[in-house]
ROVEX-151988 format. One record per residue (C-alpha): x, y, z; residue in one letter; chain. Coordinates in steps of 0.001 Angstrom, whole numbers, always signed. Layout:
<nodes>
{{X; Y; Z}; 'A'; 'A'} ...
</nodes>
This chain:
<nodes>
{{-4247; -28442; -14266}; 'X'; 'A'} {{-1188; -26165; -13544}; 'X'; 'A'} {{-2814; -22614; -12795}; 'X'; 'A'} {{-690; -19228; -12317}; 'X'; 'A'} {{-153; -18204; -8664}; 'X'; 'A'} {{-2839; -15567; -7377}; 'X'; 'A'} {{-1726; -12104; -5380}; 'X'; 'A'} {{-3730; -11916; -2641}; 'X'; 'A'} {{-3397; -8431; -717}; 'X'; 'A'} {{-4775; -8421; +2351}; 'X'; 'A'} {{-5628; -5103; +4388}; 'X'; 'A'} {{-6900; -4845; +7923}; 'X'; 'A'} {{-9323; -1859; +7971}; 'X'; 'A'} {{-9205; +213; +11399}; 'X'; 'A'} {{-8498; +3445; +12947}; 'X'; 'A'} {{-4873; +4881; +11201}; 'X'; 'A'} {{-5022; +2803; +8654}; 'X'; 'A'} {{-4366; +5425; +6153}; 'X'; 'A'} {{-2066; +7213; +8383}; 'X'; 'A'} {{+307; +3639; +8788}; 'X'; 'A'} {{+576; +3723; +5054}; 'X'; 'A'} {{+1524; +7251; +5069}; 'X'; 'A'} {{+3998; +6481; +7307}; 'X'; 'A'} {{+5205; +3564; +5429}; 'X'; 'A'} {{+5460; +5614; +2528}; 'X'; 'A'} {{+7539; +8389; +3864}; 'X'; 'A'} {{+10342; +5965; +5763}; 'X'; 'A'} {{+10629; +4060; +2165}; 'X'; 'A'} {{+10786; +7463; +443}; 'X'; 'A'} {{+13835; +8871; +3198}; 'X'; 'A'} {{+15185; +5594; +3189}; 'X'; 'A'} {{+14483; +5646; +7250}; 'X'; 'A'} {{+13323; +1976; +6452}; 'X'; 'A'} {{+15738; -64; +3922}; 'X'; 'A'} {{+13876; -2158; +1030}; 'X'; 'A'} {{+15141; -4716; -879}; 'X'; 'A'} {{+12854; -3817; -3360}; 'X'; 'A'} {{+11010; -602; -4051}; 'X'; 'A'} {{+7484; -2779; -4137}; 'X'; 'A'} {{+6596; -1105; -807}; 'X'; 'A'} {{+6384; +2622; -1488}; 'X'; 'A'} {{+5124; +1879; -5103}; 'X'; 'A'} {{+2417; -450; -3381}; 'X'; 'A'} {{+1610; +2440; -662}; 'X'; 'A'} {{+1565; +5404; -3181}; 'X'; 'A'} {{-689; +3486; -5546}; 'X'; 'A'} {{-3165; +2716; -2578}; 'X'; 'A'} {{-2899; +6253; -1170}; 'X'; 'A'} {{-3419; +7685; -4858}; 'X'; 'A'} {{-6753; +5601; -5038}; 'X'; 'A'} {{-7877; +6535; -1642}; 'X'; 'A'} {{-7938; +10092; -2896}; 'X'; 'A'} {{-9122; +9707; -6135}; 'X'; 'A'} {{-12331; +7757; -4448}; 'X'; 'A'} {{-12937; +9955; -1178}; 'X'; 'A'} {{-11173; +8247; +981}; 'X'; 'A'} {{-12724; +4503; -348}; 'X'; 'A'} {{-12181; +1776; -1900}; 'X'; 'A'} {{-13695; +1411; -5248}; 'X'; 'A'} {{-14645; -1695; -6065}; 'X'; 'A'} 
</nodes>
């Protein structure tokens, strides 16, 4: 049977996580890091946008 490929994200929770992506988000937004796509600060924003809509949590 020929199935779809699956996205898997994968997301190592520790200390500054949040704080990485916030990073990540601002040097994608400045350009300070170069992108061949914009999938990065779309990804980050999204994930940051859900973090505070859920306190801080995932909600799955």
């Amino acid at each position: 049977m020929n199935r779809p490929p699956v996205v898997v994200h994968h997301f190592k929770w520790r200390t500054g996580v949040r704080e990485n992506v916030e990073q990540r988000a601002a040097h994608s937004a400045d350009g300070t890091w170069e992108a061949a796509s914009p999938a990065r600060l779309t990804k980050a924003r999204r994930f940051l946008g859900h973090l505070d809509q859920h306190g801080g949590r995932i909600n799955v």
